[in-house]
N, C-alpha and C positions, 0 to 999 in steps of 0.2 A: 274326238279326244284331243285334250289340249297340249300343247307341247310341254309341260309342268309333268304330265301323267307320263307320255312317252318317254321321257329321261327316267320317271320312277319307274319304268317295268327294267330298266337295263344299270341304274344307280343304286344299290341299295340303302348308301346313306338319306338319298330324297325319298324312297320308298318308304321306309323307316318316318322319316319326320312326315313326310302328307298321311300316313294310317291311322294318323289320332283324329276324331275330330277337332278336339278343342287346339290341338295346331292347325287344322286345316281352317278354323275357326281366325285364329290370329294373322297366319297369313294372307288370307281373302279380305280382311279389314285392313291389313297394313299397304295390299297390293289398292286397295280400294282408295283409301289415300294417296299414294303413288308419291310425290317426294314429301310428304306433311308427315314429320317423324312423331312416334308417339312413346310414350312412357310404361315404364311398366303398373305403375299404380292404373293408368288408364286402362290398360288391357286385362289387369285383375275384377276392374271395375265392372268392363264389359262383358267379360267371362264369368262371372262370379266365382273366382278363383282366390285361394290366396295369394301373397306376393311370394312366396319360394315354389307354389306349384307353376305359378307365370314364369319364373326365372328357368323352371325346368324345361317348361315348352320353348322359352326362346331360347337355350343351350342348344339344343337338339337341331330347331329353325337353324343358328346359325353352323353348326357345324356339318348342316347339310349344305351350307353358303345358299339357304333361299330368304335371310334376312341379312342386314347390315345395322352394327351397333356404331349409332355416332353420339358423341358425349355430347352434353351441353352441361359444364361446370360438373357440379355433382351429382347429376340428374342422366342413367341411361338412357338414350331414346332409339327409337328401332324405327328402321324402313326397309319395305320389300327390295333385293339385291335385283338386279338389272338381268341378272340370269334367270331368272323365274321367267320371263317371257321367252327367253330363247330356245 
């Protein structure tokens, strides 16, 4: 088990956001990238999601702090937070 899972058996905010797929989904392509930030329309795209159900999944990602929102002008872009591996 990877240390991602042992913080979600004793965190309920990461328990909560890794029990979706389609987050567990977004987070594994974002950790997958590792500093290459990506957009929400991208991860709509990948997911076949709309862009407010994608917004929903990264709310949740980051308020569990297993993503990080960095701006590029007027464009969000996301990358997995450095805690996820700890």
């Amino acid at each position: 088990m990877g240390p991602l899972f042992r913080r979600a058996r004793t965190d309920p905010l990461i328990a909560r956001a890794v029990s979706h797929p389609r987050r567990m989904a977004v987070l594994a392509y974002l950790m997958h990238k590792q500093d290459e930030a990506s957009d929400e329309a991208e991860l709509a795209e990948l997911l076949t999601l709309s862009l407010p159900a994608v917004r929903y999944h990264l709310t949740v990602l980051r308020g569990a702090d297993l993503i990080t929102c960095v701006e590029a002008g007027a464009t969000a872009r996301y990358i997995a937070a450095a805690a996820v591996d700890a």
